[in-house]
C-alpha positions in Angstrom: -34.3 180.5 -7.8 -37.5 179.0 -8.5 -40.9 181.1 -7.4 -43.1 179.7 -5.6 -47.6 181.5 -5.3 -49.2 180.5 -2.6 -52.6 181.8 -2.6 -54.1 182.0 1.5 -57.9 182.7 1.4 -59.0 181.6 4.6 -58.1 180.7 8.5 -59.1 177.0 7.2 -56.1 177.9 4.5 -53.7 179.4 6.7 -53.7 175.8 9.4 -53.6 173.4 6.1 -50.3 175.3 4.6 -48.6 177.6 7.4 -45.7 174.8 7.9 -45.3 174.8 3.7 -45.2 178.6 4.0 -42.4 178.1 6.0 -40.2 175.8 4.6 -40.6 177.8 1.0 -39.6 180.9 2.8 -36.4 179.2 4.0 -35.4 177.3 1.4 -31.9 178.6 -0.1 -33.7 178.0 -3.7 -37.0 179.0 -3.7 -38.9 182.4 -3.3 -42.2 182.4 -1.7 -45.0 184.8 -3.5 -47.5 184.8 -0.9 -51.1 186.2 -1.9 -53.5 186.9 1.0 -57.5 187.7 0.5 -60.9 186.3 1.2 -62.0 185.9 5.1 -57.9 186.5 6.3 -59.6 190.2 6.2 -62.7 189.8 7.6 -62.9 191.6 11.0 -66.3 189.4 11.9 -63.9 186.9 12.2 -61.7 188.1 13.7 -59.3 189.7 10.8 -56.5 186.7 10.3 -54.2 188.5 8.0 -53.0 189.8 12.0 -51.8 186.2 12.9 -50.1 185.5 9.7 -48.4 189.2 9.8 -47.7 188.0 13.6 -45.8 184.6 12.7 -43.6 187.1 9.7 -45.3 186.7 6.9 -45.2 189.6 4.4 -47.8 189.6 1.6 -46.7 189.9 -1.8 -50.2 191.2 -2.7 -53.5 192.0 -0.8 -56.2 190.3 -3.0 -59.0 193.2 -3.3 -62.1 191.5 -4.6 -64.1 190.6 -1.8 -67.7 188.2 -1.6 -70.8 190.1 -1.3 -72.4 188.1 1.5 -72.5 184.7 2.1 -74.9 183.9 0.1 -74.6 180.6 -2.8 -74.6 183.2 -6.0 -72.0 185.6 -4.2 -69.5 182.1 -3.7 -69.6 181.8 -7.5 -69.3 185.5 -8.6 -66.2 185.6 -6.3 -64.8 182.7 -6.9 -64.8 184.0 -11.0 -63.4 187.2 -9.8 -60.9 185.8 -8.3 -59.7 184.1 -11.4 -59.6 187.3 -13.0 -57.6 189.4 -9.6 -55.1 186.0 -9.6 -54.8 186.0 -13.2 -53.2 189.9 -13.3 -50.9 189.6 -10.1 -49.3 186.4 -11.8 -48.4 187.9 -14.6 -46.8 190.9 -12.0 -45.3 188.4 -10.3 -44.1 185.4 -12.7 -44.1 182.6 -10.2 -43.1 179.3 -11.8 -45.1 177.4 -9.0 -48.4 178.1 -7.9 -49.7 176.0 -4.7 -53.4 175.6 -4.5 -55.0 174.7 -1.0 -57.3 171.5 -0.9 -61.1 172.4 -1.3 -62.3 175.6 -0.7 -64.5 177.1 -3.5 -61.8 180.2 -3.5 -58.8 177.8 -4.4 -60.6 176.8 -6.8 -59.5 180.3 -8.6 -56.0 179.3 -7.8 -56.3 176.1 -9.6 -58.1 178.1 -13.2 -55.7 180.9 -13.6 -52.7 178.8 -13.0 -53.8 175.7 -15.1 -54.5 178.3 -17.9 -51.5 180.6 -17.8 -48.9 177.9 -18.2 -47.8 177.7 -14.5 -47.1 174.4 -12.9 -50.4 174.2 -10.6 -49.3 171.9 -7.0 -52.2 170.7 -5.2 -52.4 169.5 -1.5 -55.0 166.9 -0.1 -56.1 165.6 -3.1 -57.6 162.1 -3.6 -59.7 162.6 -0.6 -63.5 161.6 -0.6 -66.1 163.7 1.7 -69.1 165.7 1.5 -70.6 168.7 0.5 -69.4 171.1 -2.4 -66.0 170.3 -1.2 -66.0 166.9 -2.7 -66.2 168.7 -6.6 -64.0 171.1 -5.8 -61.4 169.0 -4.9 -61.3 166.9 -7.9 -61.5 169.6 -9.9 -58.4 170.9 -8.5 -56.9 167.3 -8.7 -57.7 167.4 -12.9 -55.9 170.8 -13.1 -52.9 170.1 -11.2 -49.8 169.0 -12.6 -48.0 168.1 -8.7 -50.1 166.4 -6.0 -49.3 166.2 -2.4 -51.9 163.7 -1.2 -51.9 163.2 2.7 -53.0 159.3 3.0 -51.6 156.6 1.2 -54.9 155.5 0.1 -55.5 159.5 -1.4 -52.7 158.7 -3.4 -54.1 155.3 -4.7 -57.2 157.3 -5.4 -55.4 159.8 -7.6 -54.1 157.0 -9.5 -57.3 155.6 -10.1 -58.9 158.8 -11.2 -56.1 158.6 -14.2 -53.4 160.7 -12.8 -49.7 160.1 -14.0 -47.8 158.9 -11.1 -44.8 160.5 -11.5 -46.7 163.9 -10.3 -47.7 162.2 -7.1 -45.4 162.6 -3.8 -47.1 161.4 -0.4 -46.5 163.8 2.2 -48.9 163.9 4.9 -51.0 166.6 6.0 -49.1 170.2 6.3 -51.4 171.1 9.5 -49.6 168.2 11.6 -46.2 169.9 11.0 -47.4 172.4 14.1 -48.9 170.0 16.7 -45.3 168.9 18.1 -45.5 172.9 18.7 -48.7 173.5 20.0 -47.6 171.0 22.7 -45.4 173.2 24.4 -47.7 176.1 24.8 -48.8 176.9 28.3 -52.8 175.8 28.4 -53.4 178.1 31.4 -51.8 181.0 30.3 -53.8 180.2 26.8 -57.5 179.6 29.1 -56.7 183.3 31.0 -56.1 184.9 27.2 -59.7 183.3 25.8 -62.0 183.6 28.6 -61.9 179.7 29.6 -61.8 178.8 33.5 -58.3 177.8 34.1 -59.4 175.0 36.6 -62.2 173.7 33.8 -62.3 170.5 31.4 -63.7 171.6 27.8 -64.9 170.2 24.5 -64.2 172.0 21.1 -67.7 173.0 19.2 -66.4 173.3 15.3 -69.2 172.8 13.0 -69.5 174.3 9.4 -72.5 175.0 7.3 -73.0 172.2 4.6 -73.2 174.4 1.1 -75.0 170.9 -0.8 -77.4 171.5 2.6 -78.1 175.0 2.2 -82.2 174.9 2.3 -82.1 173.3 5.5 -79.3 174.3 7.4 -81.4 175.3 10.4 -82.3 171.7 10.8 -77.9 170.8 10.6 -77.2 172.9 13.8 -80.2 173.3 15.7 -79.9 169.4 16.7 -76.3 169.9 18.3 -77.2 172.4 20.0 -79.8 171.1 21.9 -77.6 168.4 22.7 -75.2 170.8 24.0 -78.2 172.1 26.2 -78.8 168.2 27.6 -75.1 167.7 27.8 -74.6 170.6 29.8 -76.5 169.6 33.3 -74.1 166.9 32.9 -71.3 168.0 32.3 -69.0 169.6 34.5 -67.2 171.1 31.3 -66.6 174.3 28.8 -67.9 174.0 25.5 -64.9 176.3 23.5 -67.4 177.8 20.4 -65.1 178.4 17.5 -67.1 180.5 14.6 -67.6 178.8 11.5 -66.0 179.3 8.1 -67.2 182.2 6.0 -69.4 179.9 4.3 -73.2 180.2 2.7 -75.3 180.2 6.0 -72.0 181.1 8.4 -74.3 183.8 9.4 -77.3 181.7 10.2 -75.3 179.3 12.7 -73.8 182.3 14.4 -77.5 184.0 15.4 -78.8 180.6 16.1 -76.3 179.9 18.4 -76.6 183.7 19.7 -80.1 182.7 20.2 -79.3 179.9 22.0 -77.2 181.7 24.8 -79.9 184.3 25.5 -82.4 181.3 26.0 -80.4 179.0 28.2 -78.6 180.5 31.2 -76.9 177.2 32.3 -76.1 176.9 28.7 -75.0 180.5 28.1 -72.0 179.7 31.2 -70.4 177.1 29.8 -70.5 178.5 26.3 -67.2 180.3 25.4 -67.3 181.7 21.6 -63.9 182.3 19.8 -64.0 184.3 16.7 -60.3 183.7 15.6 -57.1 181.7 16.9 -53.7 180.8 15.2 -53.0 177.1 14.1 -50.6 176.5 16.9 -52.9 177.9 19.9 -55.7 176.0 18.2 -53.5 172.6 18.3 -52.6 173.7 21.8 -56.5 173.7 23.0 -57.1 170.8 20.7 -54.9 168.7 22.5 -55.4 169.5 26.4 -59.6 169.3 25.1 -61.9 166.4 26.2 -63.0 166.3 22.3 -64.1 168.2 19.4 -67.3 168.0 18.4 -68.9 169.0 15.2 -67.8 168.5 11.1 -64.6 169.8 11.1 -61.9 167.9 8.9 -59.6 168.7 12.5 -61.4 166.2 14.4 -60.3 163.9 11.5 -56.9 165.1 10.9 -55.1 167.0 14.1 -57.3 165.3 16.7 -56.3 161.5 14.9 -52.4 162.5 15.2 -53.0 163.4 19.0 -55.5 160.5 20.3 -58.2 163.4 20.9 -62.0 161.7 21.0 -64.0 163.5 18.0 -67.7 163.6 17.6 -68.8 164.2 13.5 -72.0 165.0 12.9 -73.6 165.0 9.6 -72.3 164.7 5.9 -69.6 167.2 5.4 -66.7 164.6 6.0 -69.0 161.7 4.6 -66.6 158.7 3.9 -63.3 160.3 4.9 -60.8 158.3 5.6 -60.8 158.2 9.7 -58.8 156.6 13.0 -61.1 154.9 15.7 -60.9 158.5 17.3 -64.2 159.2 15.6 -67.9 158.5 16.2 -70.2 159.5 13.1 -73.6 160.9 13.9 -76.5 162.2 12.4 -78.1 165.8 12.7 -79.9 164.4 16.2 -79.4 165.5 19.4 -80.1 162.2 21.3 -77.0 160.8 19.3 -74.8 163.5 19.8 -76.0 163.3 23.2 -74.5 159.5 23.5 -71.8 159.6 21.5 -70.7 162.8 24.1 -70.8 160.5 26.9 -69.4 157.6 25.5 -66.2 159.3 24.2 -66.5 161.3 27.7 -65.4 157.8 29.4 -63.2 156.6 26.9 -60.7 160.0 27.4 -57.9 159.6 25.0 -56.6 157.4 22.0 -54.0 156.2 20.7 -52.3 159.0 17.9 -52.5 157.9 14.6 -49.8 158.6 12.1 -53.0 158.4 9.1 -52.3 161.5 7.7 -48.2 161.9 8.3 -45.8 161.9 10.8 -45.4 165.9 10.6 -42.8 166.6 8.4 -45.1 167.8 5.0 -43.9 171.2 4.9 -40.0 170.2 4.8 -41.3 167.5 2.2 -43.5 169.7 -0.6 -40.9 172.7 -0.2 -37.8 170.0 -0.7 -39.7 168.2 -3.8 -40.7 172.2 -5.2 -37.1 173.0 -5.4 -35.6 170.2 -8.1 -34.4 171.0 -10.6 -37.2 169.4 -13.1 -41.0 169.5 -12.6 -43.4 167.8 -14.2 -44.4 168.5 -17.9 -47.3 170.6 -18.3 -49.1 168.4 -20.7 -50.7 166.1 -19.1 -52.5 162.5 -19.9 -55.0 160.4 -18.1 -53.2 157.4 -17.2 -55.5 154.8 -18.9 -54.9 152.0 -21.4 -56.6 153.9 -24.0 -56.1 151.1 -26.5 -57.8 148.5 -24.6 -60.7 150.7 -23.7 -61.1 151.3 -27.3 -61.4 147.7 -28.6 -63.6 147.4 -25.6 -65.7 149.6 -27.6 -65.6 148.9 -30.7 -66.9 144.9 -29.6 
């Protein structure tokens, strides 16, 4: 029986990896170590360790070390803390797996104590190129890992180009697709009475996190969308569905400046419905019955590709991710988030995009987990060292 740590620091976490959670926790030979922290207890948003108690998930262990704030120096001291808590529950624990989440600065932590305690380190998402801090962190994770589960094809070219063996690369798709087929079947109404959204109203999705590379001028990142919310809204007959950012540096900032925004603007303040927390199937349920999503969420990318939803990304934080035709990039300006609202207003839906899987990742890692032999824990950049060397030495 072969353990398997999965570390969930995050709501952002919980979507990417709920399906993998899953298909560990039923497999006949593995055993899932699940170790919850980070925002999952943060009642300001909405305390998400509820949800993943709700869908039958049992923590192994409760991480305690907490952030200070959301401050930039508070993301580093806990993201070395966390090396530390992880570091003492896997020696408690002895898993023989650990499975680090794409890009967060917390899975980071995952990636260090694993890497350095001899535990085979698997990686999701890897070989994916965007913005912000995310980018670093990513690759970071990808140098560490000995298993990657890349989502594109073209992530997994990337991996190979960045010297990775490719024996320790398995294309799976994106774990958060595994749940859409699901979040089809939900009942939009009865979902619209339970949040606060008028059941005979269209809505677009608001998602936008704060840019930690942009952190001295993140007023000037969301102030722009929404005053094009404010111009959209006298023509829009719409709900704009306000889902709180990620506890990020500035999370705080975006909140009281859209707070702000509501006491200013009545007409604005109507159509404005702000969700603090939602599970990954309800979210795919009012992702897909949405006009769009708007914002710099990777789910406008991802989920909203796989079901034809119109996406609106502003700014850098998925700069150069690979994307469907579902998506129209934008800068911080309201006049162009203004357009691009209208123009993917009258185009409606597109057509799904199997980009990042067919929905099937979880069944996929959890299968590829369970053989018998994993890969060697030394690993070796995949170059032709020799060449590179005479190369050199002329």
């Amino acid at each position: 029986m072969r353990a398997v740590a999965i570390v969930v620091l995050s709501r952002a976490n919980y979507a990417r990896i709920k399906s993998v959670l899953k298909a560990v926790n039923e497999h006949p030979d593995l055993t899932l170590k699940l170790f919850v922290g980070g925002s999952m207890l943060d009642k300001d948003n909405g305390y998400p360790l509820n949800i993943l108690s709700q869908d039958g998930f049992a923590p192994t262990s409760i991480l305690k070390c907490q952030p200070l704030d959301n401050s930039l120096p508070s993301m580093a001291i806990y993201t070395g803390q966390l090396v530390e808590e992880l570091a003492k529950l896997f020696v408690l624990h002895q898993p023989d797996v650990a499975l680090t989440v794409a890009d967060r600065h917390e899975t980071l932590s995952t990636s260090i104590a694993s890497a350095y305690m001899n535990i085979h380190l698997a990686h999701t998402q890897g070989g994916e190129v965007t913005g912000s801090i995310d980018e670093s962190v990513r690759h970071a994770s990808t140098r560490l890992a000995h298993i990657h589960f890349p989502a594109t094809t073209a992530a997994a070219n990337i991996l190979e180009m960045m010297g990775e063996e490719p024996f320790r690369i398995k294309l799976t798709g994106c774990p958060s697709l595994d749940l859409l087929s699901i979040s089809k079947e939900y009942d939009i109404y009865k979902l619209k009475r339970k949040l606060g959204i008028n059941e005979k109203s269209r809505y677009s999705i608001v998602l936008q996190h704060p840019v930690t590379t942009e952190y001295s001028i993140l007023s000037n990142t969301i102030q722009p969308t929404i005053e094009a919310l404010e111009l959209i809204s006298g023509n829009y007959e719409g709900q704009f569905v306000y889902l709180l950012p990620n506890a990020d540096p500035g999370s705080s900032l975006y909140k009281q400046t859209f707070s702000n925004s509501i006491k200013r603007t009545s007409l604005f303040s109507s159509k404005l419905v702000p969700i603090s927390n939602i599970s990954p199937e309800l979210y795919g349920c009012l992702l897909y019955n949405s006009d769009m999503i708007i914002g710099n969420s990777s789910s406008g990318i991802r989920e909203a590709s796989f079901l034809g939803i119109p996406s609106i990304n502003i700014g850098n934080r998925q700069m150069n991710r690979q994307r469907s035709n579902n998506v129209l990039d934008v800068d911080y300006d309201s006049t162009e988030i203004s357009r691009a609202f209208f123009k993917q207003l009258e185009h409606q839906r597109y057509s799904p995009s199997d980009l990042y899987g067919s929905g099937d990742a979880g069944f996929k890692i959890a299968k590829f987990l369970a053989n018998k032999e994993l890969p060697p824990l030394q690993k070796q950049l995949n170059y032709n060292f020799h060449t590179l060397y005479k190369r050199h030495l002329n």
